[in-house]
Legacy VTK file of the C-alpha trace (Angstrom):
# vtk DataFile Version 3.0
C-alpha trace
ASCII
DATASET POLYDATA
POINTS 173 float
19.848 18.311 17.854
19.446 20.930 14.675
17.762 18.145 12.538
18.214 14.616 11.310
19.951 14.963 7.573
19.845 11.892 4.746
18.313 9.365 7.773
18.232 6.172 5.397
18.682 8.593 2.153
15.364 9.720 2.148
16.608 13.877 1.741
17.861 12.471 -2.021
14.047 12.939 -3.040
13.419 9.447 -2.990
10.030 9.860 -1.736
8.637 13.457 -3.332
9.229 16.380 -1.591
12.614 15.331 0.806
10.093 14.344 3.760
13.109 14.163 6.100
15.194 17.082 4.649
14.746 19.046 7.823
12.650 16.631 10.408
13.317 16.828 13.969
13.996 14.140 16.236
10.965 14.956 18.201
8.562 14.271 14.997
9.068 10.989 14.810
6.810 8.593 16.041
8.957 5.499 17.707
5.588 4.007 18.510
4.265 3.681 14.583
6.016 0.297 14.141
4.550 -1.018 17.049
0.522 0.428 15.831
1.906 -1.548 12.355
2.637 -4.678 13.673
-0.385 -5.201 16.045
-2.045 -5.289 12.886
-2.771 -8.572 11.705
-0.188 -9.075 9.159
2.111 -6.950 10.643
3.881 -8.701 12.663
6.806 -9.484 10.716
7.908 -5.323 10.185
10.602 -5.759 13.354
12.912 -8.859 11.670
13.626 -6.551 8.848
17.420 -6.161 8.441
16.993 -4.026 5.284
18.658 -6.342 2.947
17.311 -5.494 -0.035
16.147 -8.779 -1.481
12.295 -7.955 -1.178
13.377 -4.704 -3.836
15.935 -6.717 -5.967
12.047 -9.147 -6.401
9.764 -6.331 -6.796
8.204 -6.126 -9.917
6.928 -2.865 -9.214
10.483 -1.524 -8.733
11.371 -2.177 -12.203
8.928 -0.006 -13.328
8.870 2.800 -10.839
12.868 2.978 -9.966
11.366 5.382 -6.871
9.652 2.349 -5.243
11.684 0.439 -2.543
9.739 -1.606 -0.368
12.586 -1.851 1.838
12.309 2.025 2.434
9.329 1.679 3.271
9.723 -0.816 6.059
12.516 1.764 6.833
10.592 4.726 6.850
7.869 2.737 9.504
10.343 1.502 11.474
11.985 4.811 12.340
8.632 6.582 12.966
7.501 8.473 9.685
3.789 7.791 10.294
2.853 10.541 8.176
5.151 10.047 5.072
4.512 6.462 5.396
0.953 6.635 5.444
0.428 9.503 2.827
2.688 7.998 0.184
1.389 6.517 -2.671
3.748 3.929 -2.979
2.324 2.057 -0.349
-0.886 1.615 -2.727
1.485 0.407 -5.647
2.425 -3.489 -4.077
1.350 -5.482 -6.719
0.637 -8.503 -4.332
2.437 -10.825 -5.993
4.544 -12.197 -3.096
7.660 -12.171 -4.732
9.088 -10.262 -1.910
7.895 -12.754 0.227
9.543 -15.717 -1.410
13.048 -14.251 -0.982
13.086 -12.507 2.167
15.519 -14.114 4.243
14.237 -13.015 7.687
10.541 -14.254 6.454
9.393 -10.219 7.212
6.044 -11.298 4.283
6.189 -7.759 3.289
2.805 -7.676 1.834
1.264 -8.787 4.432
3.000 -6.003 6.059
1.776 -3.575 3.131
-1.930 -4.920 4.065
-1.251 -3.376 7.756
0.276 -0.450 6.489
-2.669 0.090 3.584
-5.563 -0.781 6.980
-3.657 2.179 9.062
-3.825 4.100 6.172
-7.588 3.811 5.726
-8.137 4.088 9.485
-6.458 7.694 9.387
-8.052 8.552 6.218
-4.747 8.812 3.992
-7.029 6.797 0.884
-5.901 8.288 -2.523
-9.419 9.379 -4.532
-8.828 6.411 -7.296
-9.503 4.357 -4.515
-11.824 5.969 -3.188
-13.901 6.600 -6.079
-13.714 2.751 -6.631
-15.332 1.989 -3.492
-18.300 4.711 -4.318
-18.379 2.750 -7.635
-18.537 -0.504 -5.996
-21.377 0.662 -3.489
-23.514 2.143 -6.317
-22.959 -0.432 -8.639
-21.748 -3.566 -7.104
-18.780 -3.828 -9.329
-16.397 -1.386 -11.000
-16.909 -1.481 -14.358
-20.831 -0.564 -16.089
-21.809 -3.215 -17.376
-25.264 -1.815 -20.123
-26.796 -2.800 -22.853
-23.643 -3.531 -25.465
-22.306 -5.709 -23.223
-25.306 -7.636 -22.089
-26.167 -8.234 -26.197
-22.596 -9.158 -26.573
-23.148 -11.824 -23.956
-26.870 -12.810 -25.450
-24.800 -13.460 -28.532
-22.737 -16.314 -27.248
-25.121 -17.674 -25.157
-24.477 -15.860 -21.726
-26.616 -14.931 -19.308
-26.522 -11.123 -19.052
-25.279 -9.403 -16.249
-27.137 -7.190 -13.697
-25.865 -4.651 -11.476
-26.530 -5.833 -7.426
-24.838 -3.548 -5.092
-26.172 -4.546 -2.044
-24.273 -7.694 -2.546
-21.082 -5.204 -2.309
-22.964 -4.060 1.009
-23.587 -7.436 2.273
-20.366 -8.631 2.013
-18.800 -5.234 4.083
LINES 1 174
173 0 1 2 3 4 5 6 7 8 9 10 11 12 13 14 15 16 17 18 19 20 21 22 23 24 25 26 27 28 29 30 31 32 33 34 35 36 37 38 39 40 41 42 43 44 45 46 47 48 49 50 51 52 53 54 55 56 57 58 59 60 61 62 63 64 65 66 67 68 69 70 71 72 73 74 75 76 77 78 79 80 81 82 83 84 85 86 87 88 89 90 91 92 93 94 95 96 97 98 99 100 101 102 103 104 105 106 107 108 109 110 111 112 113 114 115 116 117 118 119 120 121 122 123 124 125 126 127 128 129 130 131 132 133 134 135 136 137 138 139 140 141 142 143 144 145 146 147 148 149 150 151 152 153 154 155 156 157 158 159 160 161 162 163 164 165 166 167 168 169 170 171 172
């Protein structure tokens, strides 16, 4: 076989670069939904039918017309370990659970965007945002400075002020 053409739509640019413009049979990975739903959360990735009620309740699909979570249950289930896990959609779920709520075949997509986002960070596909939030989190203990201005602010209205403790961020990994 020459090369799989639109497999789900995904050669319409739907997902950067056309990732399955010219991909071979051979380069999928039929085993990456199984890896996804050993996870825990992930269990639910097989009952999807694809009917499109977790994206008609994404919030984040209102805003970013290129997000589909049902594509992306799509894309896992028909092997495209590294599109799935390199995309940075998969970091945009919102968490909200609306998906969730509506799903007919109770799939709890973000639970199955947790298992998707922990094979992610297993393989090292972590965008730098994220990963410069974790730095800031193990020098600081929190993500946001919080100096002098601040603590005064607080001191004003009768706060305690606020001290930086990282190694509770340590403890707690």
């Amino acid at each position: 076989m020459q090369a799989v053409r639109d497999l789900a739509g995904y050669d319409r640019g739907l997902y950067g670069s056309n990732p399955m413009s010219r991909r071979k049979l051979n380069e999928l990975d039929p085993s990456f939904k199984h890896r996804v739903a050993r996870q825990p959360g992930g269990e639910g990735i097989r009952a999807c039918f694809g009917c499109k009620a977790c994206t008609a309740a994404c919030p984040i699909e209102t805003v970013e017309k290129r997000y589909d979570p049902r594509k992306i249950i799509r894309m896992a289930l028909l092997g495209m370990e590294k599109e799935v896990l390199e995309s940075d959609f998969i970091w945009l779920c919102s968490s909200c659970y609306g998906c969730h709520e509506v799903c007919p075949q109770n799939v709890k997509f973000t639970e199955v965007m947790f298992a998707i986002k922990n094979l992610a960070v297993q393989e090292a596909c972590v965008p730098a945002g994220l990963t410069g939030q974790r730095n800031l989190l193990k020098e600081r203990g929190r993500l946001y400075e919080v100096g002098d201005f601040e603590n005064e602010k607080r001191a004003k209205l009768g706060l305690p002020s606020i001290k930086e403790h990282p190694e509770d961020y340590e403890a707690l990994l």
